[in-house]
Kinemage of the C-alpha trace (Angstrom):
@kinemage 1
@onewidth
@group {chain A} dominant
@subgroup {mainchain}
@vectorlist {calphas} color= white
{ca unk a 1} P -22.164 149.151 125.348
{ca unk a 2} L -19.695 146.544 124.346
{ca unk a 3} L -17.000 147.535 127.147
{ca unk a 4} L -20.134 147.547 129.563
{ca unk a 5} L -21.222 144.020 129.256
{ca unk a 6} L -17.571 142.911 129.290
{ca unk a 7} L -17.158 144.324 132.315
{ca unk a 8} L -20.338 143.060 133.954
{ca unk a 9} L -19.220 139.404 132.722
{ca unk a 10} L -15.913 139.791 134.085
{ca unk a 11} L -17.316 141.193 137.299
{ca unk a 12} L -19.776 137.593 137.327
{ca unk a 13} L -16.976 135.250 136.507
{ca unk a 14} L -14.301 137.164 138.901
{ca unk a 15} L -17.120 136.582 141.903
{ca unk a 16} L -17.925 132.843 140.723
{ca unk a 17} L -14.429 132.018 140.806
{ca unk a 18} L -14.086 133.532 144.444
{ca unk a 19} L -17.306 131.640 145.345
{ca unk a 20} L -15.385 128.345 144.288
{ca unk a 21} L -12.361 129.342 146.134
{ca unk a 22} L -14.805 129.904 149.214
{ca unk a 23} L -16.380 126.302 149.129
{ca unk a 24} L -13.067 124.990 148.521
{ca unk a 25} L -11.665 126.496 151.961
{ca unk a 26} L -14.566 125.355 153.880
{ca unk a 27} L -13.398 121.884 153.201
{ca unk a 28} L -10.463 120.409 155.984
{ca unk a 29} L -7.359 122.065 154.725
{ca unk a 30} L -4.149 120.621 153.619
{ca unk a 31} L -0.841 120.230 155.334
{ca unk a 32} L 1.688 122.043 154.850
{ca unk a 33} L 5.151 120.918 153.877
{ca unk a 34} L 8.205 123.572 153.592
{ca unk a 35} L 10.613 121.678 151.220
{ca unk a 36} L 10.630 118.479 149.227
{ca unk a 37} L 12.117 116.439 146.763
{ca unk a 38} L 11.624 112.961 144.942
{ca unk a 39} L 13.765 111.587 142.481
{ca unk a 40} L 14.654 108.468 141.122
{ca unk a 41} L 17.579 106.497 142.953
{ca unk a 42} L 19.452 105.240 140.016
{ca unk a 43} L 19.368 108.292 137.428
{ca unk a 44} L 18.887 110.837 139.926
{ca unk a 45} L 15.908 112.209 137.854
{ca unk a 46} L 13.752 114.585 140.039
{ca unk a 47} L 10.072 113.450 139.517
{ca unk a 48} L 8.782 116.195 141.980
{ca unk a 49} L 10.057 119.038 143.803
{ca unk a 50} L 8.910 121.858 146.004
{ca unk a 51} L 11.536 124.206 146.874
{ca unk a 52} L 14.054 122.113 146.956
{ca unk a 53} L 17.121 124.538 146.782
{ca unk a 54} L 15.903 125.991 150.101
{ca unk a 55} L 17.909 125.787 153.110
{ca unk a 56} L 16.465 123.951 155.944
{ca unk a 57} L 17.691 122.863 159.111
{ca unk a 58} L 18.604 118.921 158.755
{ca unk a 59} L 17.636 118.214 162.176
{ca unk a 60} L 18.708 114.009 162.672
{ca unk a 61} L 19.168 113.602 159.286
{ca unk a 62} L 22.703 114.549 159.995
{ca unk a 63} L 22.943 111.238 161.084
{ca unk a 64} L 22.984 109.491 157.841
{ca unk a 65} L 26.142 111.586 157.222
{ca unk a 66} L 27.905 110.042 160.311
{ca unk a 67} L 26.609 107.106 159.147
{ca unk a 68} L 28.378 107.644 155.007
{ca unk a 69} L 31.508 108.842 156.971
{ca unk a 70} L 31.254 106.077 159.277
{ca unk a 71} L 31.063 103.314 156.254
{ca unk a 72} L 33.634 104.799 154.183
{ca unk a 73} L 36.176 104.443 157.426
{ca unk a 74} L 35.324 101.025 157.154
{ca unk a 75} L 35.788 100.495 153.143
{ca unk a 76} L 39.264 101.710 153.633
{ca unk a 77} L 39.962 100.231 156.653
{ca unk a 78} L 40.601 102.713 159.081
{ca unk a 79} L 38.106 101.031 161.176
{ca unk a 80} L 35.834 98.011 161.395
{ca unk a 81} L 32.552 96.899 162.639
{ca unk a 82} L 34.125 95.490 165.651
{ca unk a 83} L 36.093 98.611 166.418
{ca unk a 84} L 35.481 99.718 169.969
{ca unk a 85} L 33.157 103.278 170.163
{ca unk a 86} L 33.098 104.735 174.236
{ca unk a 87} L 30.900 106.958 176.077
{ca unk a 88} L 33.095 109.608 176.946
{ca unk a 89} L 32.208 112.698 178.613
{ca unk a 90} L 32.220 114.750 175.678
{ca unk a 91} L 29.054 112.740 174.481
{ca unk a 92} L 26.925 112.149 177.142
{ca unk a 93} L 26.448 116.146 177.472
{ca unk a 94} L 24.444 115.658 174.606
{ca unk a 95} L 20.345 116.200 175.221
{ca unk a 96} L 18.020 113.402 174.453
{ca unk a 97} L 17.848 111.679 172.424
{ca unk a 98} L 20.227 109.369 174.312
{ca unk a 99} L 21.401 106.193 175.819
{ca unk a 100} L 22.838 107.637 178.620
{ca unk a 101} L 25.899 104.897 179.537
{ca unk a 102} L 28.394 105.527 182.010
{ca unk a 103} L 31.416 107.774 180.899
{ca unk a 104} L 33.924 104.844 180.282
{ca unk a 105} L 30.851 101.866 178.950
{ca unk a 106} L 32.270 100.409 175.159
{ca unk a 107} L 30.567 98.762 172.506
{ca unk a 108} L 31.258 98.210 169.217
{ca unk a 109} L 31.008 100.620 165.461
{ca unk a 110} L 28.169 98.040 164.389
{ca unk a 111} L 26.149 98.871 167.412
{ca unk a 112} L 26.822 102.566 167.516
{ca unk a 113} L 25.273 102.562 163.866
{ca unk a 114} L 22.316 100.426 164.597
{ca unk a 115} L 21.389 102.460 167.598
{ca unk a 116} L 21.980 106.021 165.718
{ca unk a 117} L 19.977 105.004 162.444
{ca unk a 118} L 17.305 103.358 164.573
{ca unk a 119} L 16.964 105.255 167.537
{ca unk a 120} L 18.197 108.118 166.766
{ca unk a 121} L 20.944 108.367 170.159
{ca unk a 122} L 22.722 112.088 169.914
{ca unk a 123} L 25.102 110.856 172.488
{ca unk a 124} L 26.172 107.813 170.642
{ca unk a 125} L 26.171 109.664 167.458
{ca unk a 126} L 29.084 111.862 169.058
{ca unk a 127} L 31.109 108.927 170.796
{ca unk a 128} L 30.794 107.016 166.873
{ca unk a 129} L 32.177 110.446 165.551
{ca unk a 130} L 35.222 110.438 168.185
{ca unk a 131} L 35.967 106.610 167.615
{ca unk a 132} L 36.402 107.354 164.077
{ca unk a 133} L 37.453 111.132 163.743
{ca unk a 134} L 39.759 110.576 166.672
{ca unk a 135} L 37.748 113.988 168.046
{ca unk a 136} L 34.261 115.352 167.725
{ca unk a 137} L 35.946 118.574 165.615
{ca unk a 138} L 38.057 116.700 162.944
{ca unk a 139} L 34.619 114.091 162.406
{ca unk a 140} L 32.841 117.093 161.743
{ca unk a 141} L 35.513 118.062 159.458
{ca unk a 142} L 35.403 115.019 157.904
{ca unk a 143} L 31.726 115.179 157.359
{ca unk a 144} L 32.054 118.411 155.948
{ca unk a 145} L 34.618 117.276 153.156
{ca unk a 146} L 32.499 114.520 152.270
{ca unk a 147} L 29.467 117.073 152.229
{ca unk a 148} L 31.945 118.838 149.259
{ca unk a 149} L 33.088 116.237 147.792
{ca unk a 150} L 29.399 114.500 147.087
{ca unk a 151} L 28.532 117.767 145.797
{ca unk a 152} L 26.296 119.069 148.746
{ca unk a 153} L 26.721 122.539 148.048
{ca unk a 154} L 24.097 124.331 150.125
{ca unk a 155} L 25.228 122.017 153.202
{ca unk a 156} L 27.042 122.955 156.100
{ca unk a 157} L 27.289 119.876 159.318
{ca unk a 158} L 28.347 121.880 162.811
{ca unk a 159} L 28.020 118.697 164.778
{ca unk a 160} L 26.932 114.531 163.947
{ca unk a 161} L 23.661 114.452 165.537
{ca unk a 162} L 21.821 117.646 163.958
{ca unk a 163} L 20.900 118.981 167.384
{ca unk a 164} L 19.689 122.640 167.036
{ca unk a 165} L 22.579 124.728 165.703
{ca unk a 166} L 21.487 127.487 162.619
{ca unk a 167} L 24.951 127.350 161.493
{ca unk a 168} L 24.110 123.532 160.829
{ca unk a 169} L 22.076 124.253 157.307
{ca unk a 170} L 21.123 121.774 154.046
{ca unk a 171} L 18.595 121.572 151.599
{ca unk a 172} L 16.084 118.420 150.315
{ca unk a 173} L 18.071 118.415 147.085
{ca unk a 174} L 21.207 117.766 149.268
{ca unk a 175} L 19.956 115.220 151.839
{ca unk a 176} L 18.845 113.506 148.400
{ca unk a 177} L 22.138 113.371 146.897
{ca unk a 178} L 23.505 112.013 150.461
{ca unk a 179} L 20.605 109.456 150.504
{ca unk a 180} L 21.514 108.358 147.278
{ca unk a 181} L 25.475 108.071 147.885
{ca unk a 182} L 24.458 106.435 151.052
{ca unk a 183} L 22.053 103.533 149.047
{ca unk a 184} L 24.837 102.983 146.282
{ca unk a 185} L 28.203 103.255 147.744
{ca unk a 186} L 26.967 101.175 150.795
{ca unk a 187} L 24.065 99.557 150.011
{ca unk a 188} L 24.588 96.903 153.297
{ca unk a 189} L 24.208 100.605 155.147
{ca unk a 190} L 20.051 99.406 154.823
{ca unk a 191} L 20.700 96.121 156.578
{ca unk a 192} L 20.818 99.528 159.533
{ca unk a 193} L 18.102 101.574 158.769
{ca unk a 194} L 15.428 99.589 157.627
{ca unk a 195} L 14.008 97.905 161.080
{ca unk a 196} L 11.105 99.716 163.003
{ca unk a 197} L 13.128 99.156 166.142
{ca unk a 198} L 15.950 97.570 168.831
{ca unk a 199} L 16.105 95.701 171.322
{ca unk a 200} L 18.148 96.528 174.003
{ca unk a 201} L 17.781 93.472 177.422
{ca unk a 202} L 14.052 93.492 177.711
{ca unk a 203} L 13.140 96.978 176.789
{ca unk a 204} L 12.354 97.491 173.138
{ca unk a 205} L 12.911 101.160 171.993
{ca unk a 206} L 10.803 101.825 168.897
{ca unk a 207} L 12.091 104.103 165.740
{ca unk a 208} L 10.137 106.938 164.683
{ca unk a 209} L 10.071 105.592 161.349
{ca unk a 210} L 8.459 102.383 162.305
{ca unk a 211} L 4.608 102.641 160.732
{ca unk a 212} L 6.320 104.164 157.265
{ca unk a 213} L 8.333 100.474 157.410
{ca unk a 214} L 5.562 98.875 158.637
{ca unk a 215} L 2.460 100.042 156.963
{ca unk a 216} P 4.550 101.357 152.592
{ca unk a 217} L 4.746 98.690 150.343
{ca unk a 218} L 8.362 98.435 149.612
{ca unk a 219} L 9.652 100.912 151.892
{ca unk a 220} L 13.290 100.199 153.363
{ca unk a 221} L 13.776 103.151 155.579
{ca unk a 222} L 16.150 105.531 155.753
{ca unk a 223} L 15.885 108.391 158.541
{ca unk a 224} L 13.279 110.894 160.502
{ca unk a 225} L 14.209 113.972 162.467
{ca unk a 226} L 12.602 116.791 164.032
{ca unk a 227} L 13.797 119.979 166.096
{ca unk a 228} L 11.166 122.829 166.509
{ca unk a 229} L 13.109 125.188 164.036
{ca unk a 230} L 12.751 122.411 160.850
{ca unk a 231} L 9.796 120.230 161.738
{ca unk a 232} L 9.210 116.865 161.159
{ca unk a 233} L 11.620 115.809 158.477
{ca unk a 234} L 12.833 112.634 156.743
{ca unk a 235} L 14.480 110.558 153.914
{ca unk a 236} L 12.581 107.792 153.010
{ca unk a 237} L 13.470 104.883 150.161
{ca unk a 238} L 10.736 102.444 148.492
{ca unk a 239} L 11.585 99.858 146.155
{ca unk a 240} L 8.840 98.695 143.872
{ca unk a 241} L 9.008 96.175 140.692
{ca unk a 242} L 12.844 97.021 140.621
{ca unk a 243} L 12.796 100.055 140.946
{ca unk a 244} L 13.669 102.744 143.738
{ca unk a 245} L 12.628 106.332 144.919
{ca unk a 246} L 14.226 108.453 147.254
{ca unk a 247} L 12.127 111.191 148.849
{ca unk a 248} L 13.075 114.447 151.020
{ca unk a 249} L 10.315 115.896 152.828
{ca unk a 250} L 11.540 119.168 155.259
{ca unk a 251} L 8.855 121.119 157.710
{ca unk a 252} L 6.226 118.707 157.997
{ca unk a 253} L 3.770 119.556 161.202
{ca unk a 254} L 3.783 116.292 162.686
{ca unk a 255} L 4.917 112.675 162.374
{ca unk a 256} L 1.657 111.165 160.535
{ca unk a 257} L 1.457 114.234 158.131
{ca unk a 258} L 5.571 113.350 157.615
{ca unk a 259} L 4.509 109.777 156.713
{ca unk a 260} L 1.386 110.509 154.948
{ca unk a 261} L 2.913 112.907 152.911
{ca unk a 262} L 5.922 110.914 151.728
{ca unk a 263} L 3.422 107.707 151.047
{ca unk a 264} L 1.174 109.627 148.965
{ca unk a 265} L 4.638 111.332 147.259
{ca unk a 266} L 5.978 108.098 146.761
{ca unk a 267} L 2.916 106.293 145.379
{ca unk a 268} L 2.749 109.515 142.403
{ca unk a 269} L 5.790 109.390 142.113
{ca unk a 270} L 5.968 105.511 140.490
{ca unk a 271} L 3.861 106.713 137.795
{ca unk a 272} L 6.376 108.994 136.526
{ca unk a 273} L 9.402 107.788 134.352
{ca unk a 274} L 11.191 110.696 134.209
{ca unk a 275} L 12.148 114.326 135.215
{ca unk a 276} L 12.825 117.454 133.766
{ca unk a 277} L 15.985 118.190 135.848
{ca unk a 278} L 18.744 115.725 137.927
{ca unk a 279} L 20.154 116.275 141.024
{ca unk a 280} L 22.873 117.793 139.480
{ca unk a 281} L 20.941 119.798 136.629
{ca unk a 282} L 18.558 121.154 139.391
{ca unk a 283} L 18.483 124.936 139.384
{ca unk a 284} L 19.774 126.285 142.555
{ca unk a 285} L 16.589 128.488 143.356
{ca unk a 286} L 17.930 129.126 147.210
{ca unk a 287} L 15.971 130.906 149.933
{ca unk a 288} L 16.464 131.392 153.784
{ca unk a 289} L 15.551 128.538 156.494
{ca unk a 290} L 12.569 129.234 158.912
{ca unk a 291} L 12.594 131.626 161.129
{ca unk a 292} L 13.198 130.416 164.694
{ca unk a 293} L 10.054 128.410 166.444
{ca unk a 294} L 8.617 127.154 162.870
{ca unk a 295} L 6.930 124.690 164.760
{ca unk a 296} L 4.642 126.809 166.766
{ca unk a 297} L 3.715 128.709 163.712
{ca unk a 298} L 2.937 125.075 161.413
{ca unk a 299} L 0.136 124.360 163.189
{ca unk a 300} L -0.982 120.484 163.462
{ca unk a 301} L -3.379 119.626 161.152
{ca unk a 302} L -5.482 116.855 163.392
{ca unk a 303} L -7.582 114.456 162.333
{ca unk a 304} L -9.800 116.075 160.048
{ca unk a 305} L -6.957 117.591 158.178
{ca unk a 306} L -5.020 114.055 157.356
{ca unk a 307} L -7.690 112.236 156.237
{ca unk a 308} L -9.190 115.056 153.920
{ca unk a 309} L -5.868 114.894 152.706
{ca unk a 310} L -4.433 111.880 152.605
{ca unk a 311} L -7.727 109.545 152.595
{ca unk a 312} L -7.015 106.825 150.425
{ca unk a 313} L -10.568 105.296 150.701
{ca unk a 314} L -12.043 108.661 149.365
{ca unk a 315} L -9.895 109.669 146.698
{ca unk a 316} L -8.558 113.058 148.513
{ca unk a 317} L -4.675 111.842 149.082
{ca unk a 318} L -3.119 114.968 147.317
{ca unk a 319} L -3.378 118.020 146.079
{ca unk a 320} L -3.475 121.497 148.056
{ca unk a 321} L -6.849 122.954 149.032
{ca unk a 322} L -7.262 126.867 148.240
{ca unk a 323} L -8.457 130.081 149.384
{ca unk a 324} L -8.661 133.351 147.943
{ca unk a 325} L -6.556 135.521 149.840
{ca unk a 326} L -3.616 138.646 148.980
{ca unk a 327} L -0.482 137.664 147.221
{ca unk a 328} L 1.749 138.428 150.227
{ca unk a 329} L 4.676 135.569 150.788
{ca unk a 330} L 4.716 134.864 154.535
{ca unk a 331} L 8.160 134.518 155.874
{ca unk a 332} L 8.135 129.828 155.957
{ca unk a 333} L 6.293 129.357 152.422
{ca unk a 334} L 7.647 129.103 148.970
{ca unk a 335} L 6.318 131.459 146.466
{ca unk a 336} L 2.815 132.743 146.083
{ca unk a 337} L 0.448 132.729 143.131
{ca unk a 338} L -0.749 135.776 142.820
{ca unk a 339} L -4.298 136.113 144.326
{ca unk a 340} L -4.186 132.283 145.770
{ca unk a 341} L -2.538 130.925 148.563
{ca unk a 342} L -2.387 127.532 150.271
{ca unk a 343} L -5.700 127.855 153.022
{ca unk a 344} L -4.563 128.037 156.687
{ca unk a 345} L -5.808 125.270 158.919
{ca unk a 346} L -7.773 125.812 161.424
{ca unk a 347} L -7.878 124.754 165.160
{ca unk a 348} L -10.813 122.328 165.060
{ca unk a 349} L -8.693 120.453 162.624
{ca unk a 350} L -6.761 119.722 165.890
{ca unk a 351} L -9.693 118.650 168.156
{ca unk a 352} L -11.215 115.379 165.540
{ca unk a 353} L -13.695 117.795 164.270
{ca unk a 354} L -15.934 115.827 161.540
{ca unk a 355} L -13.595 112.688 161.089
{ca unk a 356} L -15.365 109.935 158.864
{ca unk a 357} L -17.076 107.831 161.906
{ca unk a 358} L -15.335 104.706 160.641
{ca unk a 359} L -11.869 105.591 162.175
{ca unk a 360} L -13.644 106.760 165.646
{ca unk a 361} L -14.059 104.736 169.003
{ca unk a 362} L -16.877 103.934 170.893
{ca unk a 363} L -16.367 106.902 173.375
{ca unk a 364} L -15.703 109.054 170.312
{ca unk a 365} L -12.569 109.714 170.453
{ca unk a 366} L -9.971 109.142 167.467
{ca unk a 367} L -8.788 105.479 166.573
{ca unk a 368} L -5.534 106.810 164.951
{ca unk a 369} L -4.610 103.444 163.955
{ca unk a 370} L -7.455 103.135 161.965
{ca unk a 371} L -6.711 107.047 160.266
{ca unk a 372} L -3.326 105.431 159.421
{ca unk a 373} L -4.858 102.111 157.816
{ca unk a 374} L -6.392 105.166 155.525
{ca unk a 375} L -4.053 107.667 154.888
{ca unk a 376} L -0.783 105.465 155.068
{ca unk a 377} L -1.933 101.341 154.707
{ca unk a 378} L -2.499 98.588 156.839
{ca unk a 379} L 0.495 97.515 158.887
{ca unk a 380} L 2.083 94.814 156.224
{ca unk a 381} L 5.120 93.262 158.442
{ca unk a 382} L 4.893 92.731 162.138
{ca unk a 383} L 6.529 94.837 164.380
{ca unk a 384} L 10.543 93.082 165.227
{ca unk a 385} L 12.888 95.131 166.888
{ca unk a 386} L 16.383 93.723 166.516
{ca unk a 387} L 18.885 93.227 169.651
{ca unk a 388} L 21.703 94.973 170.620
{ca unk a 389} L 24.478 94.388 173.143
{ca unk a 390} L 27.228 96.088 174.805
{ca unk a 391} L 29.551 93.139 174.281
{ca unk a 392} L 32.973 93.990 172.565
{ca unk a 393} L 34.689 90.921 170.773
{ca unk a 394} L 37.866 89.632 172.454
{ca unk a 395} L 41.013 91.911 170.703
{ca unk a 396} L 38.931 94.459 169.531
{ca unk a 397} L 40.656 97.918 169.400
{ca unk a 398} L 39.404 101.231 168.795
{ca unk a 399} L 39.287 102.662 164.883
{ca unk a 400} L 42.756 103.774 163.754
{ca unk a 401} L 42.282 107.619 164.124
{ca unk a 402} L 41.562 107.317 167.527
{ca unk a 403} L 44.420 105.418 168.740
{ca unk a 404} L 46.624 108.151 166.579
{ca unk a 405} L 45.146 111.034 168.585
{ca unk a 406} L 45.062 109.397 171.933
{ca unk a 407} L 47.677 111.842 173.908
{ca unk a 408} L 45.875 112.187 177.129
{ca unk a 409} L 45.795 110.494 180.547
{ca unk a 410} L 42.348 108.406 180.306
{ca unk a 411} L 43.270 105.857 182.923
{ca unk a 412} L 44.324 108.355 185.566
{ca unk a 413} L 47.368 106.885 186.415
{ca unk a 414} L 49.184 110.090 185.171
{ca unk a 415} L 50.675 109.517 182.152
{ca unk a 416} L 49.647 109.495 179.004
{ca unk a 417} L 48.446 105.936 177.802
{ca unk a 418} L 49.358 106.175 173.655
{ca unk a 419} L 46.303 104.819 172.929
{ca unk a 420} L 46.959 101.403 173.011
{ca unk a 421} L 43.892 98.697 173.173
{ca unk a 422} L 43.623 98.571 177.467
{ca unk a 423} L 42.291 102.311 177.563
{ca unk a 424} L 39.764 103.362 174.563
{ca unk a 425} L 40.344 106.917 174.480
{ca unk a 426} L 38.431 109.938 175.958
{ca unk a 427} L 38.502 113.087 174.016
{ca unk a 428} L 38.598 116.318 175.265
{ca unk a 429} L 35.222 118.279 175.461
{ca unk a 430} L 34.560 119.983 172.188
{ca unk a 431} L 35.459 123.388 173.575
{ca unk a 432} L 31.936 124.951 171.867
{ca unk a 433} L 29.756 122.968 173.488
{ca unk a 434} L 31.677 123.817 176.729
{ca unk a 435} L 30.411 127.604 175.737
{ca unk a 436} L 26.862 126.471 175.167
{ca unk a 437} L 26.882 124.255 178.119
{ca unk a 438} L 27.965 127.979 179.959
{ca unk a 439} L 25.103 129.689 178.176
{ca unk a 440} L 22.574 127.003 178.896
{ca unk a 441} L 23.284 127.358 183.032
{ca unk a 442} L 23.100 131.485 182.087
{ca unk a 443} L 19.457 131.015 180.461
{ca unk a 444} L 17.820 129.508 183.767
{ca unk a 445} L 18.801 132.529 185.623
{ca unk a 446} L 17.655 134.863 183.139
{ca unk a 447} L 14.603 136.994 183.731
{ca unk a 448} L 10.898 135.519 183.037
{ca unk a 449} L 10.000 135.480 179.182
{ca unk a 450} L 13.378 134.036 178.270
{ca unk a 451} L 13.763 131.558 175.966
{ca unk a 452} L 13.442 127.572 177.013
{ca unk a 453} L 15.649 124.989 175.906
{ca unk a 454} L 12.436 122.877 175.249
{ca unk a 455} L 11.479 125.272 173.014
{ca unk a 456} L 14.181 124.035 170.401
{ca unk a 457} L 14.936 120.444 171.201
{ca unk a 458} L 12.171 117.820 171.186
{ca unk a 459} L 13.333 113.603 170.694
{ca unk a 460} L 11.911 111.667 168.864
{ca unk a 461} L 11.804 109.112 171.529
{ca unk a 462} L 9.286 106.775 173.215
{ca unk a 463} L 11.122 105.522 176.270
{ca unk a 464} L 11.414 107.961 179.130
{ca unk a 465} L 14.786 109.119 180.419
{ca unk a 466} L 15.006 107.598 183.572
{ca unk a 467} L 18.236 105.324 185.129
{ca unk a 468} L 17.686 102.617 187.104
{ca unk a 469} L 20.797 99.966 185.831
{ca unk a 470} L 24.373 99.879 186.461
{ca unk a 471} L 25.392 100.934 182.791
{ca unk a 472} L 23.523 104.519 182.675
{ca unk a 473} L 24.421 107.537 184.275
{ca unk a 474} L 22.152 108.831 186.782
{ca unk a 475} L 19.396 110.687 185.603
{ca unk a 476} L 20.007 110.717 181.507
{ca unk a 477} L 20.008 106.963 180.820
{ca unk a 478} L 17.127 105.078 178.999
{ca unk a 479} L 14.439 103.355 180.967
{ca unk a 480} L 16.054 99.893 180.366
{ca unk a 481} L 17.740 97.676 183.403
{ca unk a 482} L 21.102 96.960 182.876
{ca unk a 483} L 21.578 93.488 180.780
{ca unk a 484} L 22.693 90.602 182.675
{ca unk a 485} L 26.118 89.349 181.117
């Protein structure tokens, strides 16, 4: 009798509690993130973590270790701001994002860094990493060592821009301990990344991190990046009463659930004082990086899915939504809890679906300015893009390692020109992109159902990739005229 009714209220509970879990998926579902981290800037103390040991593809965060490299060149004068950095033909192979100047154009280190940590520029990323490497293989080399030294030890940096490469791995635990080096060994590095844009002659070319700049109270930047294979990823910093967090957020499914996520991290995150691990005391937990094409499988989660999320107004910003569904692990998510699992959106999510009326236009249709005053904050600076230039001060030479390993004929007059200051050096190809260059030509011909190119590189960029001006090459330049001297 006893073992009877116990089973009959078990049986009642078991199918309450799915009920619950039923009403709770018919809700807007969360986003989902792949890996994450937040920790504290000066102590390193990790306030919140998802996966963290996981390796993930770095995508353009890479460039904030051409950027530590870059600095530390600097510190120990091996270079200066004023060095000269060229467009050689080695970088402008490099897909978008770019700036697309004429093999041969110069500028100086200072620019190169503004336009990398701002706009994100692959080719410029490589020319900075041959000015100061002396070639695009001993920069990487160099980035690697640092990667080492710093005590990235999941981290491995094939190339300075974090173009698609699956040899070219990290995790959110070691883009935090680069984000922190990069805040307290350099800290004028943020006088770089912390503007929502440049100005380049009249055209203004916006950052992808612009509304997290614009819109976080306290935020100073850092850096975004996405390739299909990681999603949307970034390093963000916010300073509040004194104090600073650094967050890591890897695989998010689109730019706003990338900033809304990070905002709502960062705002939890303040109320904690402490961790139970550091950086360095973090378990190394590990895993394998997404399969290839994550971002067709983490679908966008529209709308609907944001603001039921991230809604300030309402209360929802955080916390996942659940469903009641098998244990099974799918091959991009971190472990399961047995019986439970994170609820998968759902297309209408995409469309607007039931979105609050209050962030809709008159013709219906979404006012995502509005579903960012919710789920991120009202825009609290204005938007000011700072200028750049391609002017080179008068006796300005290129950095020290590239005049050493400047052997070849760059002037074409048939000798070699030592590398002195009246010919900036032009490296030789980097002999693997040569190979992928090969196998790029090879895919077109291939037979229908081959992979795209398209399918793994997307930029972040807002300005299309058109030439008209004297400085670009034809074709693969930015949309900008050419500035008037």
């Amino acid at each position: 009798m006893f073992e009877r009714l116990l089973h009959s209220r078990l049986h009642v509970f078991g199918l309450a509690f799915a009920l619950s879990l039923l009403a709770f998926s018919a809700a807007p579902l969360r986003a989902e993130i792949g890996t994450y981290i937040l920790v504290d800037a000066r102590t390193g103390a990790v306030l919140d973590e998802q996966d963290a040991t996981r390796k993930w593809y770095p995508a353009s965060l890479t460039k904030m270790m051409t950027a530590y490299v870059t600095f530390k060149a600097i510190r120990d004068g091996k270079a200066s701001l004023n060095s000269i950095v060229v467009q050689s033909a080695n970088s402008i192979k490099e897909p978008p994002s770019k700036m697309g100047f004429k093999v041969g154009t110069q500028f100086t280190v200072e620019t190169a860094l503004k336009i990398i940590l701002i706009k994100s520029a692959n080719d410029i990323a490589v020319a900075l990493g041959e000015a100061i490497g002396g070639s695009e293989p001993a920069f990487i080399d160099m980035m690697n060592a640092e990667a080492r030294r710093l005590g990235m030890n999941d981290t491995v940096f094939v190339n300075p821009n974090g173009l698609p490469d699956n040899r070219q791995i990290t995790t959110a635990r070691d883009m935090a301990i680069l984000a922190q080096a990069l805040q307290r060994d350099f800290p004028q590095a943020q006088n770089y990344y912390n503007h929502p844009g440049i100005k380049f002659g009249k055209k203004t070319l916006r950052s992808a991190n612009r509304e997290f700049l614009m819109r976080v109270r306290g935020a100073n930047g850092m850096k975004t990046g996405y390739i299909c294979n990681s999603g949307y990823n970034v390093a963000a910093s916010v300073t509040r009463n004194g104090r600073t967090l650094i967050a890591v957020v890897l695989g998010a499914a689109s730019g706003l659930e990338r900033i809304a996520f990070t905002r709502d991290l960062m705002d939890k995150g303040f109320r904690k004082r402490s961790g139970r691990y550091t950086l360095k005391t973090l378990p190394r937990q590990g895993g394998n990086p997404p399969a290839d094409h994550y971002c067709k499988r983490n679908e966008k989660p529209g709308a609907e899915g944001i603001m039921a999320q991230f809604d300030m107004q309402s209360g929802n910003s955080g916390g996942p939504v659940l469903s009641y569904a098998s244990s099974a692990r799918s091959n991009d998510r971190g472990p399961a809890i047995p019986g439970l699992r994170l609820g998968k959106r759902s297309k209408s999510a995409d469309t607007g679906g039931k979105v609050d009326a209050s962030v809709k236009l008159a013709n219906g249709k979404i006012d995502w300015g509005k579903v960012m005053d919710r789920t991120i904050g009202p825009r609290r600076i204005a938007y000011a893009p700072i200028p750049i230039d391609l002017s080179v001060p008068k006796g300005a030479a290129p950095p020290a390692a590239a005049i050493s390993a400047d052997t070849d004929d760059d002037t074409g007059s048939g000798q070699p020109d030592g590398g002195l200051s009246v010919s900036v050096p032009l490296p030789t190809p980097n002999p693997i992109r040569i190979l992928e260059i090969k196998l790029k030509s090879a895919a077109k011909a291939a037979a229908p159902g081959a992979v795209a190119q398209k399918d793994f590189v997307k930029a972040e960029t807002d300005a299309p990739m058109a030439a008209p001006g004297s400085l670009f090459q034809k074709g693969t330049g930015i949309a900008v005229p050419a500035p008037k001297p």
